[in-house]
N, C-alpha and C positions, 0 to 999 in steps of 0.2 A: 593304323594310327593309334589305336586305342590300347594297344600292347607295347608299344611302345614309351606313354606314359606311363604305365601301369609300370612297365620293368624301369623305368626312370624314377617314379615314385620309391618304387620297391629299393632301390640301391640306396635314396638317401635315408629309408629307414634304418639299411643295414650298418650304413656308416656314422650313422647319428649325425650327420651333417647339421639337422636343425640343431640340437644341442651345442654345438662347435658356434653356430651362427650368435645363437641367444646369447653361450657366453662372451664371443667377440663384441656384440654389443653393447654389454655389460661392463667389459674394459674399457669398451670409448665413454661410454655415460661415467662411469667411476671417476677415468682420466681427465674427463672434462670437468666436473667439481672440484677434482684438486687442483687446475689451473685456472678454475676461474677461482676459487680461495685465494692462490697466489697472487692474484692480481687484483684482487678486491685489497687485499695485505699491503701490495706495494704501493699501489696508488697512496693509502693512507700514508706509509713511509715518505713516500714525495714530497704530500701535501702536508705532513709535519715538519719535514725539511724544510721548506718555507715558511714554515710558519716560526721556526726556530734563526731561519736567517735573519725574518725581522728583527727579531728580539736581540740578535748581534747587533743588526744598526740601529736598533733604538738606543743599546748599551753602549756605543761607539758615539751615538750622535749626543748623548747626554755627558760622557768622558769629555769628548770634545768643547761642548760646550760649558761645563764647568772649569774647564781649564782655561777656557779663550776667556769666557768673563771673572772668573774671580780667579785664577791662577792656581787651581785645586789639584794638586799630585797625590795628596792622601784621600783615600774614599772611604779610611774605616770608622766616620763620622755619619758617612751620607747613608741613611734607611732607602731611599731610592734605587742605588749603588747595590745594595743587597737583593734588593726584591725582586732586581730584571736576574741578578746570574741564579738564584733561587727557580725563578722560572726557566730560564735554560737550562738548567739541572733537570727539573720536570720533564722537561721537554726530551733531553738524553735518556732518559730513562726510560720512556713510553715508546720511543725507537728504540731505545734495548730491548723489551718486551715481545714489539710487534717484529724486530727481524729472526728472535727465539720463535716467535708463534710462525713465521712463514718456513722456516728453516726445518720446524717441527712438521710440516704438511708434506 
């Protein structure tokens, strides 16, 4: 029995098997930080996605309501009018960013 290990040891020396093994390991742990980046990434993409949709209905809900009460079709008076698409602008931007930075990984 004991020569039997011994020649079973002996072979994985010869093949570098451990070596093979470590670096297979090595590719799963690698693989697995660059998909958990990705998804650390995307999550945020989502969660600015929504947070960007508000900012369409709050912009839509204030269109609306300047229209329904004072009958407002021009908005290059309103500072409000500016500030929400300024932040949606921001908000475009930081998802340009972050689907560069995921696309990058």
């Amino acid at each position: 029995m004991a020569d039997f290990v011994e020649t079973y040891i002996e072979r994985i020396r010869k093949k570098n098997i451990l070596k093979k093994i470590i670096s297979f390991f090595q590719n799963i742990l690698n693989s697995s930080e660059k998909y958990t980046q990705k998804g650390k990434i995307h999550i945020e993409i989502e969660k600015t996605k929504l947070e960007r949709k508000k900012k369409y209905i709050k912009l839509g809900k204030f269109v609306s309501d300047s229209y329904k009460d004072e009958k407002v079709i021009d908005f290059t008076y309103r500072e409000h009018f500016f500030k929400l698409n300024d932040e949606i602008k921001k908000i475009d931007d930081f998802l340009e960013k972050l689907q560069k930075d995921k696309d990058g990984i």
